[in-house]
C-alpha positions in Angstrom: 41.2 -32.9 13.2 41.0 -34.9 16.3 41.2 -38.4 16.0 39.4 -40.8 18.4 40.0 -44.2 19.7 36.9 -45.7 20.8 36.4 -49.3 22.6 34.1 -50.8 20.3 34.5 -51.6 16.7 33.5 -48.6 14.8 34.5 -47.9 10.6 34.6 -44.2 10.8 37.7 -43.8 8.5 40.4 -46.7 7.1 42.1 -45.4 10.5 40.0 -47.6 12.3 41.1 -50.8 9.9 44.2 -52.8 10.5 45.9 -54.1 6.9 44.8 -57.4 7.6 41.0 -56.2 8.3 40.9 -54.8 5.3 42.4 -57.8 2.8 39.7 -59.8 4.4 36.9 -57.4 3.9 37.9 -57.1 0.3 38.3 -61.0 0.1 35.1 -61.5 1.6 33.3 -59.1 -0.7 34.5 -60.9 -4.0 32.9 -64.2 -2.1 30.0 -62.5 -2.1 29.6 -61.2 -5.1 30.1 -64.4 -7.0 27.3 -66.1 -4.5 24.8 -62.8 -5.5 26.3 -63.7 -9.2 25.1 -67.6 -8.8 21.8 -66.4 -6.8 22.8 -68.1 -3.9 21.0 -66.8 -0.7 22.7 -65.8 2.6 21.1 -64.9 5.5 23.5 -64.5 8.1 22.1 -61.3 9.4 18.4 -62.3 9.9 16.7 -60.8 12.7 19.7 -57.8 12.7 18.2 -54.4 11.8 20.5 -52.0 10.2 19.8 -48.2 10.9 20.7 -45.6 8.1 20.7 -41.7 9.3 21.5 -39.1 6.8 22.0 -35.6 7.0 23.1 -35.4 3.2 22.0 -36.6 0.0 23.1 -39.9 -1.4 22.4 -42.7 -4.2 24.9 -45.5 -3.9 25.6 -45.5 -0.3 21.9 -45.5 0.8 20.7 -48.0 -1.5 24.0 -50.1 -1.6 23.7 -50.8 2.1 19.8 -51.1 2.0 19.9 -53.4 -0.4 23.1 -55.0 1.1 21.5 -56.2 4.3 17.8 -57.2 2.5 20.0 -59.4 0.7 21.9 -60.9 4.1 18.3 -61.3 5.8 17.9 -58.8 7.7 16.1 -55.2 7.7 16.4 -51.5 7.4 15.1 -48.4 9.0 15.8 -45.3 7.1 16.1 -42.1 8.8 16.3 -38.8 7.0 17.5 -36.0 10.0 14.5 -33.6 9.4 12.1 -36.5 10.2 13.7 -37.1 13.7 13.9 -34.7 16.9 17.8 -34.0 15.9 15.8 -31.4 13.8 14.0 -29.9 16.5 16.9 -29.5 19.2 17.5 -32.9 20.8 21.6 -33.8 21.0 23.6 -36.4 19.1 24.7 -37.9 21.9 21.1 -38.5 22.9 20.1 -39.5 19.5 23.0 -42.2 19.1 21.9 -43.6 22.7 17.8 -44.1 21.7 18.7 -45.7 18.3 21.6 -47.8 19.9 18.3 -49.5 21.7 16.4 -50.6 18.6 18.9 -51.4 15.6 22.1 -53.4 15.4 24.7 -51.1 13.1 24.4 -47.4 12.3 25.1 -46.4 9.3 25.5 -42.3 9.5 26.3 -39.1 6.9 26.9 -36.3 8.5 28.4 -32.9 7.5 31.5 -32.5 10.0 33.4 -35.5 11.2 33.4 -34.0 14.5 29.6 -35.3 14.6 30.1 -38.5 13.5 32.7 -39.4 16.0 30.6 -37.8 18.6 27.7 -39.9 17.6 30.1 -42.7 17.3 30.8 -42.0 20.8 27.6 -42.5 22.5 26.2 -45.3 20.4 26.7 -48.5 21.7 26.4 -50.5 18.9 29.3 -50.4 15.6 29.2 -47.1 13.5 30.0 -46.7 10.3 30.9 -43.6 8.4 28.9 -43.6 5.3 30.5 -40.1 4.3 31.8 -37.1 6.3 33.8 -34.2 5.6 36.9 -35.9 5.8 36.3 -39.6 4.8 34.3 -41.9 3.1 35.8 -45.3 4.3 32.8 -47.3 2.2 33.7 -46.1 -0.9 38.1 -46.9 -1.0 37.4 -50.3 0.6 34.7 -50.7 -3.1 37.9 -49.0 -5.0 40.3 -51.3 -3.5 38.0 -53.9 -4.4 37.8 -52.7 -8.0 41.5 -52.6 -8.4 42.3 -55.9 -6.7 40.0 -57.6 -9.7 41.1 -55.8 -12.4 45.0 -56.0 -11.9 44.8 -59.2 -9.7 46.5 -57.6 -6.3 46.8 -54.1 -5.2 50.5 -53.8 -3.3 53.2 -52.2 -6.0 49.8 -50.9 -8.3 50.5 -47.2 -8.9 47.5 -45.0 -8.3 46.9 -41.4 -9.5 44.6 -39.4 -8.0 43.8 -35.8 -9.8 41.8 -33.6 -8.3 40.0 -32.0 -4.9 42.3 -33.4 -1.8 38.9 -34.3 -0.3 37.2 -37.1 1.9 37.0 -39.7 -0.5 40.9 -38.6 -1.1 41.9 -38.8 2.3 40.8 -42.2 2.8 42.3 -43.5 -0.6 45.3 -42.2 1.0 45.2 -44.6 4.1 43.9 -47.3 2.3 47.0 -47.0 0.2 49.4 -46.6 2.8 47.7 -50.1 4.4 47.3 -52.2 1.0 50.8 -50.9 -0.5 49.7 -48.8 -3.4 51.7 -46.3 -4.3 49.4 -43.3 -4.8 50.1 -39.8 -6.8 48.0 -37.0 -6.1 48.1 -33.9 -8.5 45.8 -31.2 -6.6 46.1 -27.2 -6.3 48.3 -26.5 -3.1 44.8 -24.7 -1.2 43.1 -28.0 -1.9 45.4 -30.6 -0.2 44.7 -33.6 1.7 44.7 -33.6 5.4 48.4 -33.2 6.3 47.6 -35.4 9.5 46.6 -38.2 7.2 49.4 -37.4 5.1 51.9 -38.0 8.3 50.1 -40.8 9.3 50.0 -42.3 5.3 54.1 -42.1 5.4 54.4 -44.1 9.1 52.0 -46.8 7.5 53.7 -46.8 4.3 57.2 -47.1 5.6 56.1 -50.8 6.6 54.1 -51.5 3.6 56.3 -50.0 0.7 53.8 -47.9 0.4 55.1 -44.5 -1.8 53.0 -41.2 -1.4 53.8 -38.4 -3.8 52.1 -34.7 -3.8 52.7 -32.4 -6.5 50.3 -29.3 -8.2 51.0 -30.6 -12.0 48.9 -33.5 -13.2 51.1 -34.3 -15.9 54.2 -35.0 -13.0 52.0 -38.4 -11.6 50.1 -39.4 -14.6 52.5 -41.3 -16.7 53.5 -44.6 -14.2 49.3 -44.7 -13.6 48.0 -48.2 -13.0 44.4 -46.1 -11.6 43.7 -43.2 -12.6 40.9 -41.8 -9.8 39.3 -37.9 -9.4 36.1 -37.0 -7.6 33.5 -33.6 -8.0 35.4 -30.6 -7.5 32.7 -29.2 -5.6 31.9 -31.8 -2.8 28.5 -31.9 -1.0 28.3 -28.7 1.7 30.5 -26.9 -0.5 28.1 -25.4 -3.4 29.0 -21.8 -2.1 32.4 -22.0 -3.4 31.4 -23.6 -7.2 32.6 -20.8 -8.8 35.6 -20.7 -7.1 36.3 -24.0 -7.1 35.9 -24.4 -10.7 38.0 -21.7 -11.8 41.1 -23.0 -9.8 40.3 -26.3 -11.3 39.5 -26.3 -14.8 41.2 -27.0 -17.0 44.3 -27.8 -15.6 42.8 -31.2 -13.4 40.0 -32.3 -15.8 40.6 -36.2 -16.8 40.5 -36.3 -20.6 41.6 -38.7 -22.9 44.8 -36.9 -23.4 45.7 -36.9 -19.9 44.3 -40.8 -20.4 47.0 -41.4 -22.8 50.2 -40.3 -20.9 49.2 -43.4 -18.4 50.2 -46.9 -19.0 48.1 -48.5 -22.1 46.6 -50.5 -19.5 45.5 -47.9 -17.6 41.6 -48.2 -15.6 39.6 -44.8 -15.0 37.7 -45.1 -11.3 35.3 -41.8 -10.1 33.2 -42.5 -6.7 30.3 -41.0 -8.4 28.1 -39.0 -8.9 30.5 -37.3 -11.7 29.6 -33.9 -13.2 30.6 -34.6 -16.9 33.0 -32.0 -18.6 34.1 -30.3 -15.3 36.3 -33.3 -13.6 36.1 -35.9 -16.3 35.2 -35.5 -20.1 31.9 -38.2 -21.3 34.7 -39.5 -23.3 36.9 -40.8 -20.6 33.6 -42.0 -18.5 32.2 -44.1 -20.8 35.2 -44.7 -21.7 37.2 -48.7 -22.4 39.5 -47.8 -19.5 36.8 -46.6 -17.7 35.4 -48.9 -14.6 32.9 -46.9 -12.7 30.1 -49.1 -13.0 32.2 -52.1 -11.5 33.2 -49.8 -8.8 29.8 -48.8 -8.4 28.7 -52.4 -8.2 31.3 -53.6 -5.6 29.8 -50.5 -3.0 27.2 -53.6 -2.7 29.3 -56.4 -2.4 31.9 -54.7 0.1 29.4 -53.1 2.2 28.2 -56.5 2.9 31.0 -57.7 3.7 31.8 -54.8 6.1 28.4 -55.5 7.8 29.2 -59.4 8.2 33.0 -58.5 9.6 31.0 -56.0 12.5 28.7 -59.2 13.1 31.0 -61.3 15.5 27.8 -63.6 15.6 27.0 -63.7 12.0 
């Protein structure tokens, strides 16, 4: 994985996010929220147009941010890649240079991260990653945001993550590093988390107190859990390898309420969504008391605002 520094101020991963950035995001987002609470209006982005291009499917992140930016005045142009000319040939670079000319922010999803910072490249105008491969900055900074209210900070909270070392993982990682956490991941050894995000996650945390612990054995980083967190073991573009997947998986990193119970009595339950119930997470444990999903869910809105208004230096 290569990683890019580009000029202008692009979210393609929590790389791209200085500690400081993302504290005020958050803090900005739970302003926000209590204004949508109190049906207060804000339209600081009228007149801005927000595209959204897609290669993949999606439910929160599309309508979060469509939603997100009707609600801050301004507009949305939806783009599914099929109904462009990326489907009939024409390059990314081309493609990020046109829609740079009509709307303000991109919003993309592309398979490979490679594309997205190649896209990221030749737009002119901020990109954010709205899932990739490797990351899925949107969702951690509506995670942190989930923690932060429900145990009232997030440096020294112990996180446990259990399951695929994935995008979404890779970017709890770096948020972690940045915020303080300390973060436990329990995953099979062939499905670690990007060992260059690991390196860089251990600089970051050695000036945050951040602690990062890998292990294989779920029940070695569940017991000092603050957040317990897992994702789908089969992530989008990996279908082929379900099978597979699932028998190196199950049962061993399934999040049930015995699992639940080895973490502290105060434990919360967070899953990005959508969860495949009885493969990564029992029904029991999802609609679960310690379970939060639908506040996480929620604050995709409220933080993807927030992200949009800290891109608009003229907001």
């Amino acid at each position: 994985m290569k990683i890019l520094t580009l000029s202008k101020k692009d979210v393609l991963s929590l790389i791209d996010l200085t500690s400081g950035e993302i504290q005020s995001i958050i803090q900005l987002a739970a302003k926000l929220k209590v204004e949508t609470k109190k049906g207060q209006s804000n339209s600081q982005l009228k007149g801005k147009v927000l595209g959204l291009i897609f290669q993949k499917p999606s439910t929160r992140t599309r309508v979060s941010f469509e939603t997100g930016m009707y609600q801050l005045g301004g507009s949305v142009v939806s783009l599914n890649t099929n109904d462009i000319q990326l489907s009939r040939g024409e390059s990314l670079e081309d493609t990020a240079r046109s829609l740079s000319l009509y709307v303000n922010y991109l919003v993309t999803r592309f398979y490979q991260h490679e594309e997205t910072q190649l896209f990221a490249k030749y737009a002119t105008i901020p990109v954010i990653n709205g899932l990739s491969d490797l990351f899925h900055p949107c969702q951690i900074l509506a995670d942190m945001m989930t923690i932060s209210e429900r145990k009232g900070k997030l440096k020294g909270i112990n996180v446990t993550w259990i399951g695929d070392g994935n995008n979404v993982c890779n970017d709890l990682i770096l948020g972690s590093a940045k915020t303080g956490m300390n973060l436990s991941i329990a995953c099979p050894d062939a499905y670690r988390p990007s060992e260059e995000v690991v390196k860089l996650a251990d600089l970051i945390g050695s000036g945050t107190g951040a602690k990062l612990v890998i292990s294989d054995d779920p029940l070695k980083v569940i017991a000092d859990a603050d957040v317990v967190v897992t994702d789908t073991f089969v992530s989008i573009g990996n279908d082929e390898e379900k099978l597979v997947r699932e028998s190196v998986f199950l049962p061993k990193y399934q999040i049930n309420q015995h699992l639940m119970n080895l973490a502290r009595r105060d434990v919360i339950f967070m899953h990005c969504l959508p969860a495949k119930r009885g493969q990564e997470v029992t029904s029991e444990v999802l609609d679960g008391e310690a379970s939060v999903v639908w506040d996480e869910a929620e604050n995709r809105l409220h933080s993807q605002k927030a992200l949009l208004l800290f891109l608009s230096p003229q907001a």
